[in-house]
C-alpha positions as CSV (number, residue, x, y, z in Angstrom):
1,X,-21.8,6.8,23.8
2,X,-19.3,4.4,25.0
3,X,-16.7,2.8,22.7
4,X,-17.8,-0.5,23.2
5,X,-21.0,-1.0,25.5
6,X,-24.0,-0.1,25.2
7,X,-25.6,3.4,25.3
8,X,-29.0,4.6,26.2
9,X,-30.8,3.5,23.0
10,X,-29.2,0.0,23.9
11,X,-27.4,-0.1,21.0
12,X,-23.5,-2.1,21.2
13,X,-21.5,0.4,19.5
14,X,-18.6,-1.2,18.0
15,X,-15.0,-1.6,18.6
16,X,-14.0,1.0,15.6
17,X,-16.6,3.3,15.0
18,X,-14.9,5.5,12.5
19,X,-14.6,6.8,9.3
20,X,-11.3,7.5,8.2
21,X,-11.7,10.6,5.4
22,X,-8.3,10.9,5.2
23,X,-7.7,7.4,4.6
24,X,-6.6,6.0,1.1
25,X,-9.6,4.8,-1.3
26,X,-9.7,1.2,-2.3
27,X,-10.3,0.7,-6.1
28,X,-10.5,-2.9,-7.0
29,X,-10.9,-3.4,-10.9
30,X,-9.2,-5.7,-12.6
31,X,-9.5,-4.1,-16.2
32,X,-6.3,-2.0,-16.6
33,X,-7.8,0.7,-18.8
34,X,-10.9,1.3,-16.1
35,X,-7.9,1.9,-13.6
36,X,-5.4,4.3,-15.8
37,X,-9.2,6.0,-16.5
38,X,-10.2,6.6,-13.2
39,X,-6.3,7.4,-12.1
40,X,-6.5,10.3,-14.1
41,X,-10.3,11.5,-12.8
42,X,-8.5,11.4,-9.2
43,X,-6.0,13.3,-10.6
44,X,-8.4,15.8,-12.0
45,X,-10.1,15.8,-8.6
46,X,-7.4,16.1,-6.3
47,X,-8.4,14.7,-3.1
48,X,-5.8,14.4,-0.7
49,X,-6.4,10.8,-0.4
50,X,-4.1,8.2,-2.1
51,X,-5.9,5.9,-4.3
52,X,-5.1,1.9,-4.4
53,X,-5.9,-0.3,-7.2
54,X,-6.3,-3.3,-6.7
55,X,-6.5,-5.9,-9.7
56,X,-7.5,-8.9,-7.5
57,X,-10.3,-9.4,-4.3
58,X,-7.3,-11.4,-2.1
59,X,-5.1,-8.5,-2.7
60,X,-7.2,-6.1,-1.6
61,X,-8.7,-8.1,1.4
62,X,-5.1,-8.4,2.7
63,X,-4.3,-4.7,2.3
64,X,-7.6,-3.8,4.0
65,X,-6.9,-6.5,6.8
66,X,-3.4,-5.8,7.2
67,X,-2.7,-1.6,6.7
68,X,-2.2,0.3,9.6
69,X,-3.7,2.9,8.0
70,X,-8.1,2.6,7.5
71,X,-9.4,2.8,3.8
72,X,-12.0,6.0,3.6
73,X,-13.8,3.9,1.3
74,X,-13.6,0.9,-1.2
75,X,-15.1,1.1,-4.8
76,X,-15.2,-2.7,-6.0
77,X,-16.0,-4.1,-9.4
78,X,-18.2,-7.4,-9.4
79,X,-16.9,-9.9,-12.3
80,X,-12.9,-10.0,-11.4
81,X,-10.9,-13.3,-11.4
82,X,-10.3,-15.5,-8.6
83,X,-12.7,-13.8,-6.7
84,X,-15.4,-11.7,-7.4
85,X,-16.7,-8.6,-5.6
86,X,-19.6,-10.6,-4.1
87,X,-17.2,-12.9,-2.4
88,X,-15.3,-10.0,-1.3
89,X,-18.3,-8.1,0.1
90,X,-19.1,-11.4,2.2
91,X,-15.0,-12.0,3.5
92,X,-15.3,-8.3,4.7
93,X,-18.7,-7.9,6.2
94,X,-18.2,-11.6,7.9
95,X,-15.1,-10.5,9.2
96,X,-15.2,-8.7,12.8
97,X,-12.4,-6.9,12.4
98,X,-13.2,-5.2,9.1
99,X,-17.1,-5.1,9.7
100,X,-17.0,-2.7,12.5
101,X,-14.3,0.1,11.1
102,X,-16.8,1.7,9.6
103,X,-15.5,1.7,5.9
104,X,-17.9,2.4,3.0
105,X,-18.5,-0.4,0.4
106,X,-19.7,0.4,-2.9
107,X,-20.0,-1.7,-5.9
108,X,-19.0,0.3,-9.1
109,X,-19.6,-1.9,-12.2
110,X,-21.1,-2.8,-15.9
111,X,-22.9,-5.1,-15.2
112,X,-26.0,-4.1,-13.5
113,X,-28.9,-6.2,-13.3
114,X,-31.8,-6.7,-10.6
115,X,-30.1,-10.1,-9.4
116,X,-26.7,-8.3,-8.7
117,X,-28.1,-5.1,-7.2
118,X,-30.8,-7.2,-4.6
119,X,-27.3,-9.4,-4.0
120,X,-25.4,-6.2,-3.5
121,X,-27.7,-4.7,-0.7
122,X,-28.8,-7.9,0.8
123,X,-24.5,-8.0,2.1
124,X,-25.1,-4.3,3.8
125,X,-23.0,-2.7,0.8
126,X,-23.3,0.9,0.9
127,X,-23.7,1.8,-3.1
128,X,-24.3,0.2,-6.3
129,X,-23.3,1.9,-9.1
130,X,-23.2,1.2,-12.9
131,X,-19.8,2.8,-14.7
132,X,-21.1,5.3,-16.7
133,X,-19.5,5.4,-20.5
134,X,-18.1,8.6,-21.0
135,X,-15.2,10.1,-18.7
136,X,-17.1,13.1,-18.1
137,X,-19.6,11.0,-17.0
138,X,-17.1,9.0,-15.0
139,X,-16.1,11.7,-13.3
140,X,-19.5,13.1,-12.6
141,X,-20.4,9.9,-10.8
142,X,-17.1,9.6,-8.6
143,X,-17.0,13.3,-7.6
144,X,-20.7,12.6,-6.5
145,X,-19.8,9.3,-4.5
146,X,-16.3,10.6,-2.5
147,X,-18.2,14.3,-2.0
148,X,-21.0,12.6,-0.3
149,X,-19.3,10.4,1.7
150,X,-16.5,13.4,3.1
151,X,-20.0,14.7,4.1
152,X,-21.4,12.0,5.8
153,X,-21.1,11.5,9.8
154,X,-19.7,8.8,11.3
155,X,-20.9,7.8,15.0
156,X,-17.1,8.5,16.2
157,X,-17.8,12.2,15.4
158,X,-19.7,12.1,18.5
159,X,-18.1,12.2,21.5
C-alpha cells in the first residue's frame, strides 16, 4: 500500500499509519491517588514504555501535539477540570495531525453510564472501560488493555 494514495481496495491510507509500541502511554487522570495507584501497577508490570500523567486535557493535547516521540496509547478519564475527556476525544480525532498517527484512545473511568459509553464510541474511541475497585483488579484490567494492544497490527506493519 502506498503511504499516502490509494491502494487497490481504494482506500486513502493516511499520512502516519503507525503504531508506535514503544512509544510512552498517556494517562490523563486528574485524581492524584488514581495516578500514584496505577504508577505503581506499571511498575509491577514493567513495560518498557514510560508512562505520562497528565492531570489536565490541554496538557496532554499539547504533549501529544507537540512530542517528537508518538504515544503507544492514551488512557483518558472523562469528568476532569477545564476539559473533560469528551472534549479531548473530539480536539484529537478533529485534528488531522493526531487523527491519522494511529494512537489508541481509550476512556478508563467511574463513571459509566449508557449516555457516556454511546458518546465514547460515536468519537471513534477505541475502549471504554470502568476503573475497577480493587488494585488487583486494576491491574487485571490494564495488563489486559496494553497486552492487547502490543498484539494488535497496525497497517504500517505492512509493507
Amino acid at each position: 500500500m502506498e503511504q499516502s494514495g490509494r491502494s487497490k481496495n481504494n482506500y486513502l491510507a493516511p499520512e502516519s499509519d503507525h503504531m508506535n509500541k514503544s512509544g510512552p502511554i498517556v494517562v490523563i487522570e486528574d485524581d492524584r491517588d488514581d495516578q500514584e495507584m496505577m504508577a505503581e501497577i506499571f511498575t509491577r508490570l514493567n513495560y518498557k514504555n514510560k508512562i505520562c500523567f497528565f492531570s489536565d486535557g490541554n496538557d496532554a493535547l499539547e504533549f501529544i501535539t507537540k512530542t517528537d516521540t508518538q504515544p503507544f496509547l492514551i488512557l483518558s478519564d472523562i469528568n476532569m477540570p477545564r476539559i473533560n475527556g469528551f472534549e479531548l476525544r473530539n480536539k484529537i480525532f478533529t485534528n488531522e495531525q493526531l487523527h491519522t498517527k494511529c494512537i489508541p484512545y481509550l476512556f478508563f473511568t467511574t463513571a459509566a453510564t449508557k449516555k457516556s459509553v454511546l458518546d465514547a464510541y460515536a468519537l471513534s474511541v477505541q475502549g471504554f472501560f470502568k476503573k475497577p475497585n480493587s488494585i488487583q483488579d486494576l491491574e487485571k484490567v490494564i495488563k489486559k488493555i496494553i497486552e492487547y494492544w502490543m498484539d494488535c497490527i497496525a497497517p504500517s506493519e505492512f509493507d
